[in-house]
N, C-alpha and C positions, 0 to 999 in steps of 0.2 A: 504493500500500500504506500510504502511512504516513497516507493518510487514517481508514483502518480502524482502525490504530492507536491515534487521536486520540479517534475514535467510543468503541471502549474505554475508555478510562482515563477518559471525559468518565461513562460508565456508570457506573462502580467507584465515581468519588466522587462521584455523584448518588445510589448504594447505599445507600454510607454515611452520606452526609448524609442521608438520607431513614430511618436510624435502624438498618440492621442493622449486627453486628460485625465482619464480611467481606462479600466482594464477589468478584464473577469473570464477567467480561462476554470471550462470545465471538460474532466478528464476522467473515462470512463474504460473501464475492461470489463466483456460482456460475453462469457462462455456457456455453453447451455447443448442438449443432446436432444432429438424428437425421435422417438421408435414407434412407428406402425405395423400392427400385427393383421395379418386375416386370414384364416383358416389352419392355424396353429405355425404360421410361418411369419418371419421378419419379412413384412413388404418395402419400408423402405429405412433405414436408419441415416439419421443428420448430426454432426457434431460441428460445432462452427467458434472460433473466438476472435472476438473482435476489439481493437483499443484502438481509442483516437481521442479526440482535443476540440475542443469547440472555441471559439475565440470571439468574444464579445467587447467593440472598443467603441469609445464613446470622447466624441469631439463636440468638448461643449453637451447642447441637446440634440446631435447627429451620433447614431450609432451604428454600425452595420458589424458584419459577423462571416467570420470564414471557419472551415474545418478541416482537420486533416489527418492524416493516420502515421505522418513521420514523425515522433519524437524524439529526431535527433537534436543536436543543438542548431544545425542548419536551416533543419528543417521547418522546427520552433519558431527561430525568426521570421523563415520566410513567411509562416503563417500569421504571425505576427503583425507581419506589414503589408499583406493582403488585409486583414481587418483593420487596422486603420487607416486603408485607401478608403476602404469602402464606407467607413464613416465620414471620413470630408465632406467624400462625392454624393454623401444623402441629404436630405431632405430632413430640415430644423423640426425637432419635436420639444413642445416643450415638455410634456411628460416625459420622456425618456435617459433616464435617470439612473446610475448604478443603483442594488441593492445596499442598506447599508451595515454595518455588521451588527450583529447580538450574540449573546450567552446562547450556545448550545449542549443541553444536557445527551450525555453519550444514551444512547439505547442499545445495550446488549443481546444479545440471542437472537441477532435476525439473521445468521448466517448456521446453517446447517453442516457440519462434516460429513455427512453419511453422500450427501452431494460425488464427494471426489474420492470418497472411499467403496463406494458402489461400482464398479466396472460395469462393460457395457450389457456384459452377460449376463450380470445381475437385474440390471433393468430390464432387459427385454425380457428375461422371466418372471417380470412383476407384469409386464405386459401382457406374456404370453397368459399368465393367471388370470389376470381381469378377463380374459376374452372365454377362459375355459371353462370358469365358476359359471357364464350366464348361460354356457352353451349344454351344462351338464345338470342346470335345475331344471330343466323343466322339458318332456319330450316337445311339448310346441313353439322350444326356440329353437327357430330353423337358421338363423345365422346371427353373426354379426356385423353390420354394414361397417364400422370401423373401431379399432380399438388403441388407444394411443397412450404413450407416456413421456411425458416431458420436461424438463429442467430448465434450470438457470442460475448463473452464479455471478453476481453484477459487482463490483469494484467502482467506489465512485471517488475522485477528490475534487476538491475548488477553492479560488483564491481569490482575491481581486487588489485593485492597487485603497480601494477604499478599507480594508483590513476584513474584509470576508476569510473563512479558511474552516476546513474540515474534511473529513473522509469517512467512510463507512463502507461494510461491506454487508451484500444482504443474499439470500437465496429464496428460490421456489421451488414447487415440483408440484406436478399435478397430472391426471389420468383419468381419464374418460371413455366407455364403450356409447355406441347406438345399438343398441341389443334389437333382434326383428323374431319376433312372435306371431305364429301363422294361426289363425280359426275362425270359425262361420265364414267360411270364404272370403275372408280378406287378413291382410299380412299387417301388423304393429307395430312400432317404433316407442325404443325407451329407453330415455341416457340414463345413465349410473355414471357419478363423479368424485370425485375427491382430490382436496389439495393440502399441504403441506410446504413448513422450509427446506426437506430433504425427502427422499423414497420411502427411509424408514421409519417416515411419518402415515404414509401411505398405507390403507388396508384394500389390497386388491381383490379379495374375497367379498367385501360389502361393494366394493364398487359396483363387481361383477353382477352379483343381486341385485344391486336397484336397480340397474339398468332393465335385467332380466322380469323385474315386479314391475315396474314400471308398463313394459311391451306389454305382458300377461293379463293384466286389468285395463286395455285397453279392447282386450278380443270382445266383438259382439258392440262394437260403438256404433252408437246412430246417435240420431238431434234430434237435442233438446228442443223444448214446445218456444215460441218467441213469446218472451213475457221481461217484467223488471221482480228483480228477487234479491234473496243475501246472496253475496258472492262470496266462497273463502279460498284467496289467494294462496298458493303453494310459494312455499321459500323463494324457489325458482322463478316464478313470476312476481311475485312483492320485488324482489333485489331488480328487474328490468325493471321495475316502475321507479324502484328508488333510482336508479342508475340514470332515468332518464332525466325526474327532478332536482337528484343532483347536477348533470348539465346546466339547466335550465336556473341554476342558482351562481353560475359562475358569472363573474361582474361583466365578461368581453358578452355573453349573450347577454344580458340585464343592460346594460351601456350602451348597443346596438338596438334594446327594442325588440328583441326576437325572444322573449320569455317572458312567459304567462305570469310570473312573480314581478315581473317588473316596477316598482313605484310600490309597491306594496308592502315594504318592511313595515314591522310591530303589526301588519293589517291580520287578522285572523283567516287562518287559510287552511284549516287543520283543525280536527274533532282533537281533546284534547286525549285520547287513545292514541294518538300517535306522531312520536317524536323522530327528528334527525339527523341526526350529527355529522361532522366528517372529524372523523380521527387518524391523525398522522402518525399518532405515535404509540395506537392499539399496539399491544405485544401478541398479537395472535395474528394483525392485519398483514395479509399480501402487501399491500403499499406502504408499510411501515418505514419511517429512514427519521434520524435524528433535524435532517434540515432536508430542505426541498430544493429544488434545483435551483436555486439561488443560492442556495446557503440560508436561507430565512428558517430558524427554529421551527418546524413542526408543531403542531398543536390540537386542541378538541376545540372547536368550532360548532356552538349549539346553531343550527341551520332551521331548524323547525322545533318548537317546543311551549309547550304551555296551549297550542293550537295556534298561534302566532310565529309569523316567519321574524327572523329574530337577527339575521345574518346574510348576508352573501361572501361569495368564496374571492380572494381577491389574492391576485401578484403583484407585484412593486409597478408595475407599469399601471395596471387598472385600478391601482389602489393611486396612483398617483393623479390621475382624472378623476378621482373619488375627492379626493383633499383627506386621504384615512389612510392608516397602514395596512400593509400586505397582513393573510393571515395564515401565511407558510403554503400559500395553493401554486405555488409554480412546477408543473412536471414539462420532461422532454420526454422525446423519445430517442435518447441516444446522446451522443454526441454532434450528431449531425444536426439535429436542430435547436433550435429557439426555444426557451422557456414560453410556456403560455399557463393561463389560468384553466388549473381541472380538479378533479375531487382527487384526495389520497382512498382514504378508508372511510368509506357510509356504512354507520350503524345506525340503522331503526331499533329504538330501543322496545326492549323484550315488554312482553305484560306477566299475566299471571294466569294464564289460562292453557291447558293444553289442546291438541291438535280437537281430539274424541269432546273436549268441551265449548272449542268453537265451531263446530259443526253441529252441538245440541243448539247450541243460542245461536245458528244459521236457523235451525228448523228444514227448511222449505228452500232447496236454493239449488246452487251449483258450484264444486272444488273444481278450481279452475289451476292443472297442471303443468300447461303450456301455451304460448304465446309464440305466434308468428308474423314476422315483422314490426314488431314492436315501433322501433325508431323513424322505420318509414310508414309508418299508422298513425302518427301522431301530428299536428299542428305546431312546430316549435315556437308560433308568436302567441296562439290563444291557449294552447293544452287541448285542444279537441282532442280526441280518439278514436277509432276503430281497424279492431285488430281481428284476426282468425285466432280462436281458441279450440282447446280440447281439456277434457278433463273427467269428472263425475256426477252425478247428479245426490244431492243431498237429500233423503225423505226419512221424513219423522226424525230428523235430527243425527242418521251416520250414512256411511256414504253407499248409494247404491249403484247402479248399472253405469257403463262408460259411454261419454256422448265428444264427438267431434265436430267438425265443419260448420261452426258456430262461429259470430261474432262479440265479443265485449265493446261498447262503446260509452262511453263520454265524455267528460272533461278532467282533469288533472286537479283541481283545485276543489273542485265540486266531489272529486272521490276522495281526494285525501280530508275533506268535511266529514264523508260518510264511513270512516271508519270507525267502526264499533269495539273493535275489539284487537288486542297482538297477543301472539299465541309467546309462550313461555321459556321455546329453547330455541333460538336461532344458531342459523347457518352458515358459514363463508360461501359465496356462492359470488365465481367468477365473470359473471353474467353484468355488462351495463358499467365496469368494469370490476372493483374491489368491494363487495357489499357483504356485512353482515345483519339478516333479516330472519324474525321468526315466520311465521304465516300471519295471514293480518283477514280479521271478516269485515268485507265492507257492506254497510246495512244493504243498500239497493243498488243495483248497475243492470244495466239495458242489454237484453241477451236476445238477440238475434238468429235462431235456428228454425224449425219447419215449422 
């Protein structure tokens, strides 16, 4: 790590030297494996690692940005003085502004060993298992459409001439089948997933199952009658809704006008059942890191709570069109680009009720297990809706026959109103991007089937 470090700071003042006011060099190492399995064989295995330099310079309120992958001391430079041509020759902003430094508390435990201590042959038999478990429950699962397993192990450092600096290192892993289940003359689909900081976080025998219970209660689906009833969200589809509202909270869509939240802070927008945080610095969260791509501290950002929106997500740039501080929301993807404003970790906070107990207080309704097209179903200036669903049908309060080829519709503001109720054990669920979400009953939503 403290090579990367060195890479920086060697960037910052080759910056400066080379003529701009500020500096902020961010430097990353990003190695990671993807193993696909189908029919008890490796179809295709990936191993890739990648390091390079991102080079932020700022002349005055002109900033532009080069990247590159030589970190030699030559090469440094020359990167160097590519990004502050490129600030000259820009375009005066007056918001654009280095970050400035603060106190960052270290987070430990976000980096996994079993990562580089697992070989490849290990993984792909954690792969080949998730695919074997779903193939061997049940005689009516007739394959698997895909079964994958995948890593990553990120190395980050950053500096700038305004006294930013820090490093961290984090990891992931995660694994997913589509398991396909054949009866009443039609074929089913059902992911099973899980994630973790390493493999031997990973249980490929559950995975394997859900996927496989998943397909299996969907044999014999037809549609639901069109009426308005409770609807109770599954993990999986709560975390695409949160995923999407968190978008929808970040200040570049809120500053543009393209989000239904928009002018609306302290305004109530939310039954008070259900709350939303973005947390940078969860110890369980995928997006976890001590500072965000700026270097800006991490933190828990109350976004929805009390039923009043209470926040928006901000980076040193949109926080600086705001006249308010960033509140650690800058992510890249990489070193190649540009920090911009995005969620780290969304938690909807739990309630106290279980699965079997928000389905009694549904009554009359529909578990709704999947969602397609979510992101392109949706309005991102009003929050309209309408999406294709599948899932169950709730009578007399548990769940009964499976129904598809339906739609969900309304509005974003108007549903996060009508929630009643959050179920008790939430999920990491990589969906919309890092969210953790229990199930949530919303009282009414417009269901659309025969």
């Amino acid at each position: 790590m403290s090579d990367l470090s060195a890479v920086a700071r060697r960037a910052v003042e080759a910056t400066t030297a080379a003529g701009a006011s500020d500096a902020e060099a961010y430097v990353s190492r990003d190695g990671g494996r993807t193993v696909r399995v189908h029919g008890g064989e490796v179809e295709s295995l990936e191993a890739a690692t990648q390091t390079g330099v991102g080079v932020r310079a700022w002349h005055g309120h002109r900033v532009g940005y080069a990247y590159g992958t030589d970190l030699s001391e030559a090469g440094v430079i020359e990167l160097a003085g590519r990004a502050s041509e490129a600030a000259a020759a820009a375009d005066e902003d007056e918001f654009a502004a280095p970050p400035q430094p603060a106190e960052v508390e270290a987070l430990p435990g976000l980096s996994d060993p079993s990562i580089a201590e697992w070989d490849t042959s290990r993984v792909v038999d954690l792969a080949l298992t998730v695919e074997r478990t779903a193939l061997e429950s049940d005689p009516r699962l007739v394959g698997v459409e895909v079964a994958v397993y995948a890593d990553s192990d990120e190395q980050v450092a950053i500096a700038s001439s305004a006294g930013v600096a820090g490093e961290y290192e984090a990891s992931s892993a995660y694994a997913y089948l589509s398991a396909l289940a054949e009866g009443k003359g039609a074929r089913e689909t059902g992911l099973g997933f899980g994630l973790a900081r390493g493999p031997r976080g990973l249980d490929p025998e559950a995975i394997g199952a859900e996927g496989a219970q998943r397909a299996l209660a969907m044999i014999g689906a037809g549609k639901p009658a069109s009426r308005s009833c409770p609807v109770v969200l599954d993990e999986t589809v709560a975390a695409s809704f949160a995923g999407l509202i968190g978008g929808g909270l970040g200040a570049k869509a809120v500053q543009r006008g393209r989000s239904p939240f928009a002018g609306r802070l302290e305004e109530e927008v939310a039954s008070e059942a259900f709350a939303l945080y973005d947390d940078g610095r969860d110890p369980e969260g995928p997006a976890s890191a001590p500072f965000d791509a700026e270097g800006v501290p991490r933190r828990r950002t109350a976004l929805i709570e009390g039923g009043r929106l209470r926040s928006y997500l901000f980076d040193t740039y949109t926080a600086n069109r705001e006249g308010t501080s960033s509140t650690g929301s800058a992510s890249r993807q990489g070193y190649r680009s540009l920090p911009s404003v995005s969620t780290s970790n969304l938690v909807v906070a739990r309630g106290s009720l279980s699965l079997e107990q928000l389905l009694a207080e549904a009554g009359e309704g529909v578990y709704v297990t999947d969602v397609a097209g979510l992101h392109s179903g949706v309005n991102p200036v009003t929050g309209v809706f309408s999406v294709g669903a599948s899932g169950r049908i709730i009578r007399d309060g548990a769940l009964a026959e499976p129904v598809r080829e339906f739609t969900i519709a309304g509005e974003l503001v108007a549903m996060l109103s009508a929630v009643k109720a959050a179920g008790a054990e939430p999920r990491w669920v990589p969906f919309g991007g890092s969210v953790s979400t229990p199930p949530l009953l919303v009282a009414e939503m417009a269901i659309s089937g025969s």
